[in-house]
N, C-alpha and C positions, 0 to 999 in steps of 0.2 A: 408897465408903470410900477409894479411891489416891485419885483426885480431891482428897480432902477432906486426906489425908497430905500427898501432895506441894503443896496450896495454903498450909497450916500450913509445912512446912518454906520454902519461899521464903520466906513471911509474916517467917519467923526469921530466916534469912539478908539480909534487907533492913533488919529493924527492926536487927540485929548493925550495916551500915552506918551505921543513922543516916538511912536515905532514905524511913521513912515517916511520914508527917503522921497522928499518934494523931490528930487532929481529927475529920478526914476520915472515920478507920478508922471512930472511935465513930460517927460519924453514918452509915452506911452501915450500920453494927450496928445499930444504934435505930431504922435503917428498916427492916431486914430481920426484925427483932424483931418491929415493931409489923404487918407483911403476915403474921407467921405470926399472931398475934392475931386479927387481922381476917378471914382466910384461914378459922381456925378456925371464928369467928362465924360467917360467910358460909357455910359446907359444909352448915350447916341446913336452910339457904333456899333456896339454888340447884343446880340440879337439876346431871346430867354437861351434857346436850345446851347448856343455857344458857349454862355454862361454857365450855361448847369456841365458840360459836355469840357469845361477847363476845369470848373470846382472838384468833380470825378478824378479826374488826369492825377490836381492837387493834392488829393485824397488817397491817391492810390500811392502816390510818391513820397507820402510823408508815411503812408502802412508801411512798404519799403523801405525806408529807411526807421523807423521803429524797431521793424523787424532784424532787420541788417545789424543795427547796433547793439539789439540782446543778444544775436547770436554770435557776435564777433566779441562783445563785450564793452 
């Protein structure tokens, strides 16, 4: 819940400047929106171990390519 306070009040204090892109906001929203959707659907179907056992998989492939792109540039 701070987390959630203090990201809202920046959120304020930035939009008050004039420095943030509603575009951007909304579509970050509308994806965030639509993974709780899906997230929901999906909790039926898939087990913890599977879950944690994809999140890994995800994890290792984004090291991967992290790594892949410092080293190549």
């Amino acid at each position: 819940m701070v987390i959630a306070i203090a990201s809202f009040s920046g959120f304020v204090q930035h939009l008050g400047y004039g420095s943030v892109d509603l575009w951007l906001t909304g579509l970050f929203i509308l994806g965030g929106v639509g993974g709780v959707l899906a997230g929901a659907g999906m909790v039926k179907r898939i087990t913890g171990r599977e879950l944690d056992s994809g999140f890994s998989v995800l994890m290792i492939a984004v090291a991967v390519y992290i790594l892949v792109r410092s080293v190549i540039g």
